[in-house]
C-alpha positions in Angstrom: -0.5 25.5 -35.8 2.7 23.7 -36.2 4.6 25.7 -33.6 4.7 25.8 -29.8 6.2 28.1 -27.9 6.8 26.4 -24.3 8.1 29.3 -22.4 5.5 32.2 -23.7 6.9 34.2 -20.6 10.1 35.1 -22.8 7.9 37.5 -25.2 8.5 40.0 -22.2 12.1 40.0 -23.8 10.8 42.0 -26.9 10.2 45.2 -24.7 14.1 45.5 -25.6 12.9 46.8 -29.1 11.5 49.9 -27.7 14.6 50.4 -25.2 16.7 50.1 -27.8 14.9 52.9 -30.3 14.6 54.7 -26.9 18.1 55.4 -26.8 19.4 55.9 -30.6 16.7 58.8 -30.2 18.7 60.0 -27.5 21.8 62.1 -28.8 24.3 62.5 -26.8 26.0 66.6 -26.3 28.6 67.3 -29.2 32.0 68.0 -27.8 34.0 70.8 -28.1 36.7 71.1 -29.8 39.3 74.2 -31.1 40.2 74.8 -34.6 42.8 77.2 -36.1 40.1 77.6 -39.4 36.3 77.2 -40.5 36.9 75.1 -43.7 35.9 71.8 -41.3 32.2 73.8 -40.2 30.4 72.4 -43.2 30.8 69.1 -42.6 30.1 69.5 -39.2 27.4 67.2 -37.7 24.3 69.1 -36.1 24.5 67.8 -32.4 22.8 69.0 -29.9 24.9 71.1 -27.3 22.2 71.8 -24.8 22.4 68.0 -23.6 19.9 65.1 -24.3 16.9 65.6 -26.1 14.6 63.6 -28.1 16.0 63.6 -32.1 15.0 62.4 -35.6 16.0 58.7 -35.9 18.6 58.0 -37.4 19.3 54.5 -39.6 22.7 53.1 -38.2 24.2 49.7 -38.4 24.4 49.4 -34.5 20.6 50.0 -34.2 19.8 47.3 -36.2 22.5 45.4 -35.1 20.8 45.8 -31.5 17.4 45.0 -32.6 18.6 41.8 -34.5 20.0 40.8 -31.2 16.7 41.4 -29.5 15.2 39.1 -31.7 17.4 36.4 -31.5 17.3 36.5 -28.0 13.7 36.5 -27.6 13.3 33.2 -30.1 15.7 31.5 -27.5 14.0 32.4 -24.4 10.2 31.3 -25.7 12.0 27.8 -26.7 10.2 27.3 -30.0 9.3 23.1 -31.1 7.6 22.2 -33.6 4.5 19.7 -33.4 5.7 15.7 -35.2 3.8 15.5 -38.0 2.6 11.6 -37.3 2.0 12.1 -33.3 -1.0 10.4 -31.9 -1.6 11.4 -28.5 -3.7 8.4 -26.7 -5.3 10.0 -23.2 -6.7 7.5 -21.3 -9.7 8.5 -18.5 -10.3 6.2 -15.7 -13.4 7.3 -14.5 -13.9 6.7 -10.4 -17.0 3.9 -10.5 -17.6 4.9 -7.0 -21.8 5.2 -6.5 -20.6 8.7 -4.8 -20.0 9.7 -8.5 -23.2 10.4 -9.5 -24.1 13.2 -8.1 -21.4 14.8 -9.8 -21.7 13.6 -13.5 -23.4 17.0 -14.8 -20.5 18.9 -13.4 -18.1 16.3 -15.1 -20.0 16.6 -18.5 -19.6 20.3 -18.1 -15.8 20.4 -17.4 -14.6 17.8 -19.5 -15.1 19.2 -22.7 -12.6 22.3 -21.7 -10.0 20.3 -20.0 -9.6 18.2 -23.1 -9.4 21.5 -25.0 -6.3 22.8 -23.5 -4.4 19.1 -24.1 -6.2 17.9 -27.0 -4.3 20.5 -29.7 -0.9 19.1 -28.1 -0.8 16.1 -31.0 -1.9 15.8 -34.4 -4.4 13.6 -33.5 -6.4 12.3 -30.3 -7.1 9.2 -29.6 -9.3 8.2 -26.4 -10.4 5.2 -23.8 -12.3 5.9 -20.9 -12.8 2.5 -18.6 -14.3 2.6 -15.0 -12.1 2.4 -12.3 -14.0 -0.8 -11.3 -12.8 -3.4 -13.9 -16.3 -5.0 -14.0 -17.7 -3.8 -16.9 -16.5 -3.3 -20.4 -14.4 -0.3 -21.9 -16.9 3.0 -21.9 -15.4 4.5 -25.1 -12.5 3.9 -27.5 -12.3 6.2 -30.5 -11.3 9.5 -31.5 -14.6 11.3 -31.8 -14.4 13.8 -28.7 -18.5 14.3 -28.8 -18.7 10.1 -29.2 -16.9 10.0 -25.9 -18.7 12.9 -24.0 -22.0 10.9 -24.8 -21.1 7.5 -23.6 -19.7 9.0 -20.3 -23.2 10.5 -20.2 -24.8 6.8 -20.4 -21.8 5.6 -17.9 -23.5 4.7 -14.2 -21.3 4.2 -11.6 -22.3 2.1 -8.7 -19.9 0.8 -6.6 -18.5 1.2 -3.3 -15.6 2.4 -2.3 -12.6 0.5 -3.6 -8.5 0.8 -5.2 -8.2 2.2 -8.4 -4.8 1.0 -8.7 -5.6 -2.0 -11.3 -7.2 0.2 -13.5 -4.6 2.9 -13.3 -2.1 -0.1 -14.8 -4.9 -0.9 -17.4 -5.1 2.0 -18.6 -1.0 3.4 -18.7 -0.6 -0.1 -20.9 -3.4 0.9 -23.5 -1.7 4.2 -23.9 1.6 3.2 -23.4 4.5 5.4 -21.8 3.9 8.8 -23.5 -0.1 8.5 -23.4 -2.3 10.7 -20.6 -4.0 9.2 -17.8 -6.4 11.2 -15.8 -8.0 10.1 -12.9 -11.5 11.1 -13.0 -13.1 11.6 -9.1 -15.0 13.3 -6.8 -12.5 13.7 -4.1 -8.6 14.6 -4.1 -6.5 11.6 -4.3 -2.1 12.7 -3.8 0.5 9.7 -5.3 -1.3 8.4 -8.0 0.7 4.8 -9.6 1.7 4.9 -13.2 2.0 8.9 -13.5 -1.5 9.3 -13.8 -3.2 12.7 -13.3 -5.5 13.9 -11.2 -9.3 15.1 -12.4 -11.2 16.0 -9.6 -14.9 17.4 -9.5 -16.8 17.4 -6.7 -17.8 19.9 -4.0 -19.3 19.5 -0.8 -22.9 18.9 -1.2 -25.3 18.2 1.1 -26.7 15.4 1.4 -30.0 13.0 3.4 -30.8 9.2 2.5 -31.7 5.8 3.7 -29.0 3.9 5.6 -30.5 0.5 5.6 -34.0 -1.0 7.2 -35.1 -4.5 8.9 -38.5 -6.4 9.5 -39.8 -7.9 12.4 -42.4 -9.5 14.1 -44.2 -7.5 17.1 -47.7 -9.2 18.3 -48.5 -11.3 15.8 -47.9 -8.1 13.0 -45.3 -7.5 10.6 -43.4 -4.4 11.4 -41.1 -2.8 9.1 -38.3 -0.1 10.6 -35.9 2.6 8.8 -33.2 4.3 9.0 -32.5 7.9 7.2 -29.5 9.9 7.8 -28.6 13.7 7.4 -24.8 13.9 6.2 -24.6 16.9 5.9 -23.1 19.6 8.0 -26.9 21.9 8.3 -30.1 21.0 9.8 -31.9 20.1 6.5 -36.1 19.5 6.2 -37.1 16.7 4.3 -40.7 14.6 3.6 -40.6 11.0 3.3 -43.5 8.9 2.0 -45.0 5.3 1.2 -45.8 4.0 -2.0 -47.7 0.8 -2.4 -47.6 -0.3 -6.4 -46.7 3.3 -7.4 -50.0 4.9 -6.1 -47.6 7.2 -3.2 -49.7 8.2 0.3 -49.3 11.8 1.7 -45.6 12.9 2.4 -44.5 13.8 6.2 -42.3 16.0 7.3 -39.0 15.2 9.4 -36.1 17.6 10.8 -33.0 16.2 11.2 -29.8 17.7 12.7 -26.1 17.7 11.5 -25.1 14.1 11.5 -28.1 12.9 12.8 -29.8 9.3 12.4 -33.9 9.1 12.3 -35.5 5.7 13.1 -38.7 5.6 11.1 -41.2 2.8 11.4 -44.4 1.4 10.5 -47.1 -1.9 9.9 -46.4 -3.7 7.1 -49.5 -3.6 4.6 -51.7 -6.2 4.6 -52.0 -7.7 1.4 -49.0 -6.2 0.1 -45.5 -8.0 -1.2 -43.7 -5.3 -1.3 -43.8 -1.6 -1.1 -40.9 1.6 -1.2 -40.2 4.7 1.2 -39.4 7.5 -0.6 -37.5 10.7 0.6 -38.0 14.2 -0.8 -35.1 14.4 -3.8 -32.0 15.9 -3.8 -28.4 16.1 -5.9 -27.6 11.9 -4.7 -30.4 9.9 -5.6 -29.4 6.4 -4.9 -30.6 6.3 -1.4 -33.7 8.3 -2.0 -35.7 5.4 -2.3 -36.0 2.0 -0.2 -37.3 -1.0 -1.5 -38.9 -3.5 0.6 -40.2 -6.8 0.3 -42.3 -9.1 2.9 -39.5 -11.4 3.8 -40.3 -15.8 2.9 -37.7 -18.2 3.5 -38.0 -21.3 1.6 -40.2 -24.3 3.5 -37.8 -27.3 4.7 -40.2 -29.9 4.6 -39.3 -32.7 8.1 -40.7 -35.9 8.2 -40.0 -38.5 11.3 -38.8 -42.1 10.2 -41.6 -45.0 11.3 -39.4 -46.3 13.8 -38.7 -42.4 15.0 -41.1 -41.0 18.0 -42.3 -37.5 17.6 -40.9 -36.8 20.6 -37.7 -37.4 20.1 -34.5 -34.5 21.0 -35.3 -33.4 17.6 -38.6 -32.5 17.1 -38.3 -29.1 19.8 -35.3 -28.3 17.8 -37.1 -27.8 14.4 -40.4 -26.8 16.0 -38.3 -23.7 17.4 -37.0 -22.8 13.9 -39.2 -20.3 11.0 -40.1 -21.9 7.6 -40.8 -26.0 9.3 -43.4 -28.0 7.8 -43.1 -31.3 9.7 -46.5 -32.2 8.2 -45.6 -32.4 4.4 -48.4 -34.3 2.4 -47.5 -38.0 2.6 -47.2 -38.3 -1.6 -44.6 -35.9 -1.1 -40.7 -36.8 -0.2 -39.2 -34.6 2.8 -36.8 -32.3 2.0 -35.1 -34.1 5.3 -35.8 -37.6 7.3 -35.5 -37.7 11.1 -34.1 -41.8 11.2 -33.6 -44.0 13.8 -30.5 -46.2 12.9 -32.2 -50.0 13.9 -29.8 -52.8 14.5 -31.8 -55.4 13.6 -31.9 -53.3 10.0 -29.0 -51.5 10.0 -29.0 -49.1 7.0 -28.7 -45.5 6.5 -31.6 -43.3 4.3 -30.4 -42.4 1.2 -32.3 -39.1 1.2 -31.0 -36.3 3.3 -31.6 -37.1 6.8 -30.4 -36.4 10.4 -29.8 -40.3 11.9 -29.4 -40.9 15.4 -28.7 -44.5 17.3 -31.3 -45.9 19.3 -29.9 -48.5 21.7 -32.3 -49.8 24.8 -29.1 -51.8 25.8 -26.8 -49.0 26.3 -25.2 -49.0 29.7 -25.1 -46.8 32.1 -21.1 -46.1 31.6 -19.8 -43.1 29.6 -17.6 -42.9 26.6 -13.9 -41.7 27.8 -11.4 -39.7 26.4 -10.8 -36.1 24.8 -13.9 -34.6 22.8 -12.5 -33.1 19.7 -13.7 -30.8 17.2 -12.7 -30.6 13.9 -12.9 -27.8 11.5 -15.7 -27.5 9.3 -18.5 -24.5 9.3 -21.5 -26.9 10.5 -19.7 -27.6 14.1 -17.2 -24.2 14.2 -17.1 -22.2 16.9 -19.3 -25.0 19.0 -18.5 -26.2 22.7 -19.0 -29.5 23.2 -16.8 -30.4 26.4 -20.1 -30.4 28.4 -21.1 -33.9 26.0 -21.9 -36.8 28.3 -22.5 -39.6 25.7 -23.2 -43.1 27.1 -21.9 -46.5 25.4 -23.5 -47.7 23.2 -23.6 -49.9 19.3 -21.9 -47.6 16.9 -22.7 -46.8 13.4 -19.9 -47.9 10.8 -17.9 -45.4 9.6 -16.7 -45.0 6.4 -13.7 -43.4 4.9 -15.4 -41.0 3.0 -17.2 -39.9 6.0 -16.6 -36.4 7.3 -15.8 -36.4 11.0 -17.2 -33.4 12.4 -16.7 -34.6 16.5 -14.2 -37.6 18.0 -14.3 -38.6 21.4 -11.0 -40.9 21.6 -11.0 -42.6 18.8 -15.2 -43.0 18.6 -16.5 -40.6 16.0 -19.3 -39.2 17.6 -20.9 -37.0 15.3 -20.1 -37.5 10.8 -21.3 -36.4 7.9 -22.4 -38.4 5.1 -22.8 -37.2 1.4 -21.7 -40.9 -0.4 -24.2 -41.3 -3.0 -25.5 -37.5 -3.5 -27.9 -36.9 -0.4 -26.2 -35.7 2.7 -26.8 -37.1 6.2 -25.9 -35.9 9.5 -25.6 -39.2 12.1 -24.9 -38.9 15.8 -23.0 -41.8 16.2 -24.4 -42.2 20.0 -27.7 -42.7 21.6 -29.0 -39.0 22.2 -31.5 -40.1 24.5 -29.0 -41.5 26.6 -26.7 -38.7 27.0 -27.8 -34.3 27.7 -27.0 -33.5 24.1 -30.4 -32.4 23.9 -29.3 -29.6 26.8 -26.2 -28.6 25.2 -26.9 -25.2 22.9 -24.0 -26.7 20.1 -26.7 -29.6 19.9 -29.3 -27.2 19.0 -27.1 -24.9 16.9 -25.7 -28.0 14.9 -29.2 -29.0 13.8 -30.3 -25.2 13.2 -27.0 -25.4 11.1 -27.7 -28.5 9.3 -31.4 -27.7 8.6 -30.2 -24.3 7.0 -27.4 -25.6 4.7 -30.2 -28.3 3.7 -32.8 -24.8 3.0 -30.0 -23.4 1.0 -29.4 -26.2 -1.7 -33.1 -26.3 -1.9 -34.3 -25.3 -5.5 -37.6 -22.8 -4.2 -39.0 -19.4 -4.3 -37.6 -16.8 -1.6 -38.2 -13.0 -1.2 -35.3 -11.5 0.0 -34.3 -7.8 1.1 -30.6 -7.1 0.2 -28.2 -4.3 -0.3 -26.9 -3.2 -3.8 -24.3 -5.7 -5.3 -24.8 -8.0 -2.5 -23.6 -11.4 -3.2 -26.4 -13.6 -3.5 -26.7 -17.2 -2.4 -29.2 -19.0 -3.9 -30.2 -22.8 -5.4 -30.4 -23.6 -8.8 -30.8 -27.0 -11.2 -27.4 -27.3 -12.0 -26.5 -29.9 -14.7 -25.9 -30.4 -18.6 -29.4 -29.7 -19.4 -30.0 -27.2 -16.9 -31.2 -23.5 -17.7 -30.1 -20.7 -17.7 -31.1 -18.0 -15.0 -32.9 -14.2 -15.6 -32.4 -11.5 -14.3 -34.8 -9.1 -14.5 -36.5 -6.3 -12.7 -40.8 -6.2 -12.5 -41.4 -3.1 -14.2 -39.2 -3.5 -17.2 -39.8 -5.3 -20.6 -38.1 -8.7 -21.3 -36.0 -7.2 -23.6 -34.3 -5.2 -20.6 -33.5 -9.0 -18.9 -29.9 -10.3 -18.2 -29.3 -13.3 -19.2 -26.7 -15.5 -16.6 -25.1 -19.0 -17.3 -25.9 -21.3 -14.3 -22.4 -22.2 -14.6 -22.1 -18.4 -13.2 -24.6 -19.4 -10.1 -21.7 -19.3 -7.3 -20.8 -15.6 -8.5 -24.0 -13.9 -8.0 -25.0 -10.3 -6.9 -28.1 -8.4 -6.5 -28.3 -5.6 -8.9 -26.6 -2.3 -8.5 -29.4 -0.6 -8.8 -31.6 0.3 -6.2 -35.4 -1.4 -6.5 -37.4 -4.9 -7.2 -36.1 -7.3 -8.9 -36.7 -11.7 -9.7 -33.8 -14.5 -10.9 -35.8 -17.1 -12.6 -34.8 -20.4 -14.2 -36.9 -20.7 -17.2 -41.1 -20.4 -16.0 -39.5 -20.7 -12.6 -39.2 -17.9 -10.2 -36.7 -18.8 -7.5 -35.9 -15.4 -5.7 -37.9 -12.3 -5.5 -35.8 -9.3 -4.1 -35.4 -5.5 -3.2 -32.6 -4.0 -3.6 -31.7 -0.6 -1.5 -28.9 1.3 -1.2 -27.1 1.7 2.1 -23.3 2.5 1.8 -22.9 5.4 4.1 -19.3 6.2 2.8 -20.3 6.8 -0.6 -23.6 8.9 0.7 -21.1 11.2 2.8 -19.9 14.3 0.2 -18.1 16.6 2.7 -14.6 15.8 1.5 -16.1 15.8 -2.2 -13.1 18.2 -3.7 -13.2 20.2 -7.2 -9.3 20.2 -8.1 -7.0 19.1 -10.8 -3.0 18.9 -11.7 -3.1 18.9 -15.1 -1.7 22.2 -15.6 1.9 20.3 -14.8 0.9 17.7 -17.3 0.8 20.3 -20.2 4.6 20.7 -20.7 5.2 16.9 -20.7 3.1 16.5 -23.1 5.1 19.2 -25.5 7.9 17.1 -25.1 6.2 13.6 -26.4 4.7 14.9 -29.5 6.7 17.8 -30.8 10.5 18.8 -31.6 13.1 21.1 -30.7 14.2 23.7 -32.9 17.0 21.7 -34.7 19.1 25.5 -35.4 19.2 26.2 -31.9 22.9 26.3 -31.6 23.4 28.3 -35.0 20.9 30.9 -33.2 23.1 31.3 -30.2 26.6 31.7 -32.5 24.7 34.8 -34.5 23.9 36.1 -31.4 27.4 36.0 -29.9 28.4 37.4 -33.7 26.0 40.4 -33.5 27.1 41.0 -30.0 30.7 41.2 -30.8 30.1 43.0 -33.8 27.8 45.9 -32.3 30.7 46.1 -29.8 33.3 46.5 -32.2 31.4 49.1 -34.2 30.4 51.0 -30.5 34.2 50.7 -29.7 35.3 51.8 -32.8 32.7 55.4 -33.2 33.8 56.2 -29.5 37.9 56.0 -30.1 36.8 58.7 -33.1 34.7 60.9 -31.1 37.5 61.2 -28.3 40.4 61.7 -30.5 41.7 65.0 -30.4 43.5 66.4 -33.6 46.5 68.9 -33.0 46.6 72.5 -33.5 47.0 74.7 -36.7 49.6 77.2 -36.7 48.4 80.3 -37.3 48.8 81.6 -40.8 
């Protein structure tokens, strides 16, 4: 149709038809009036003289005068445009990415359909984009098929936290420009929305139980695995939670949790086993139905002790109170770090990574003076070292591109060296001459170093993170170096995602809740389980249905069709018929009320 009527509400004006027939069937009583002679009776009119009474209508000028009028009026009150012939009208959805969104993607597919219904007729033709509030993945849909669109929101997953949709709000009012639709697509009411978008809203309270998150420890000698599962909702709900150990799952049991109550369940990891999942009795949110876990393996730091180093040097307590040591490592093997004495008979520095200290049997009894100073850098932040009694002693020579970590006047006690490639951390003082070994910033500082030395190491680790967790891992780096997988156990290779190592220092765990490796080429370096523990977007008692689109609807008349360009010569009739009805009405009442004068009498 290639008319719109934008006020509908003035069709009430066309009751005046019936008015007006109402009262030209309506005759008024004749009036009276004395003759002298009966040549005037036969062309006398036939009016009623017993008052008003229903009569045979009677074609007049006036009548349809009036009803012209009515007309007219009624075409100006329901504000007629007409639709351009060459409008495009570009609606844009910016669907919320939030993981809460999920559970509410069957009552989106349902209600999208009819809401683009009522403001898809509105322009000849429709064009759409639907992007994810996120930014992080490419467009979901640009066409004009309406079905093409409904489908690939289908395949859309969201997954993210909680997070702005503001960006994407901008995004999306520049692909559709000024006089395009935005709509807001969410679970939960949002007021103010930037860039005039509209607001889509279909949730509903819905109630919800999950995992919150889990940890692993070691009680007597045993691995013992602990869990935490939630009850958002505002009922006492039943569930049954299970175990299941390469997919085979043991008997459900049966747990009763209050309104807003947290459950701690535990159990024995199982022997023999990697990794297993808890699984909760399903309801409308999946995501934190299920909880991955893997048997947790740091990455072994080899430590091997220089010839002219004693075992029982400050050191060696240090790394033999720390998880994932080897300070045995087969002796055809290099050390992933060297405990070195610094000799002054031979005074050179490893070049491997290495903790150095000095060793100086002629140190004297008197202590280095002035201010201990700490500079900032993460291996020494947050450390107190005012306690440091160092004694004097030979020094190690400094070099500019050393990184100071600790001064004591103008001695620098503790540097860092990474000239060369391999990075060294020296203690520019003889430890076993001072209580560095009784300060806990000495122990912390090696803990420190040891770890940032585990971290760069290229070796397998199993690790239990949260969904989208950035991920911190070591890689061959390089020209010639590979590219990493990502992959998940149970899928085919062809489901694999391919990552540039160049991408290494932007890495996240997958979205997706379960197992899952990163391997450089036959390589496995990490082994993971990913689980789902975001307890904002688990939490569906302010989910809202609601929408403001109904306002939208008569701006969007007024982008893609036209006024009625004879509005004005509409408005002069009507003041024409108006005056002229009048001056007929006028005219036929002066006559009826004019009396003529008497006859004589013959």
């Amino acid at each position: 149709m290639d008319i719109f009527f934008t006020n509908p509400a003035g069709l009430w004006t066309l009751l005046g038809i019936p008015v007006v027939l109402a009262i030209h069937l309506l005759q008024r009583q004749a009036t009276q009036i004395t003759i002298s002679t009966l040549f005037l009776l036969e062309n006398t009119r036939s009016d009623s003289t017993e008052g008003r009474r229903i009569e045979r209508l009677r074609s007049s000028v006036p009548l349809w005068l009036q009803l012209l009028l009515v007309l007219i009026i009624t075409w100006l009150l329901v504000e007629p445009r007409w639709h351009n012939k060459n409008s495009v009208q570009r609606i844009a959805l910016v669907l919320d990415s939030s993981a809460s969104m999920q559970a509410f993607k069957k009552p989106l597919l349902s209600t999208l359909p009819d809401t683009l219904a009522k403001i898809g007729p509105l322009g000849t033709t429709a064009e759409f984009v639907a992007i994810d509030s996120s930014l992080q993945n490419e467009g979901i849909y640009h066409g004009d098929n309406q079905s093409e669109l409904i489908k690939s929101i289908d395949n859309w997953l969201p997954y993210e936290g909680e997070h702005d949709p503001t960006p994407a709000l901008e995004v999306a009012r520049g692909l559709v420009g000024k006089d395009g639709l935005v709509i807001f697509v969410t679970d939960h009411k949002t007021s103010d929305l930037p860039f005039g978008a509209y607001l889509l809203a279909v949730g509903k309270e819905t109630q919800n139980v999950g995992f919150t998150g889990s940890s692993i420890s070691s009680e007597k000698g045993s691995l013992q695995w602990k869990a935490l599962i939630k009850n958002y909702s505002t009922l006492p709900q039943e569930r049954q939670w299970s175990v299941s150990i390469n997919d085979n799952q043991q008997p459900p049991r049966p747990i009763s949790l209050k309104p807003g109550q947290t459950l701690t369940i535990s159990g024995p990891f199982p022997n023999q086993v990697e990794r297993f999942s808890l699984d909760l009795q399903p309801d409308e949110f999946a995501l934190d139905d299920r909880l991955p876990i893997i048997r947790p393996s740091p990455k072994i730091i080899t430590v091997s002790f220089g010839k002219d180093t004693d075992e029982n040097n400050p050191f060696a307590p240090v790394l033999a109170s720390l998880s994932g040591i080897n300070t045995n490592p087969p002796a055809d093997t290099p050390p992933d770090v060297l405990v070195a004495t610094y000799n002054p008979f031979n005074p050179s520095i490893p070049n491997e990574n290495s903790i150095v200290s000095i060793s100086d049997r002629l140190a004297n009894k008197k202590a280095f003076q002035g201010q201990i100073i700490a500079v900032e850098d993460p291996l020494i932040r947050g450390l107190n070292w005012q306690g440091l009694i160092a004694r004097s002693s030979l020094r190690i020579p400094k070099l500019e591109t050393d990184n100071v970590l600790l001064w004591q006047g103008d001695r620098p006690l503790i540097f860092l060296r990474t000239v060369g490639g391999p990075q060294r951390l020296i203690f520019n003082f003889d430890l076993t001459a001072s209580n560095a070994n009784r300060l806990p910033a000495f122990v912390i500082l090696v803990s420190r170093f040891i770890e940032h030395m585990r971290n760069q190491k290229v070796g397998l680790v199993n690790l239990n993170v949260e969904t989208g967790q950035a991920l911190q891992i070591a890689a061959e780096t390089g020209d010639n170096a590979q590219n990493l997988t990502l992959g998940l156990p149970s899928s085919p290779p062809k489901d694999d995602k391919a990552i540039p190592v160049t991408q290494l220092s932007s890495l996240h765990a997958p979205n997706k809740p379960g197992f899952f490796e990163i391997s450089q080429g036959d390589k496995v370096i990490l082994k993971g389980a990913a689980s789902f523990a975001d307890t904002r977007e688990a939490d569906f008692r302010n989910a809202v249905t609601a929408s403001n689109l109904d306002s939208a609807t008569s701006a969007l008349v007024y982008y893609h069709t036209r006024e009625d360009p004879y509005w004005k010569i509409w408005v002069i009739l009507a003041a024409v018929v108006l005056l002229l009805n009048w001056h007929l009405r006028s005219k036929r009442t002066r006559s009826q009320h004019k009396s003529p004068s008497p006859s004589s009498p013959a």
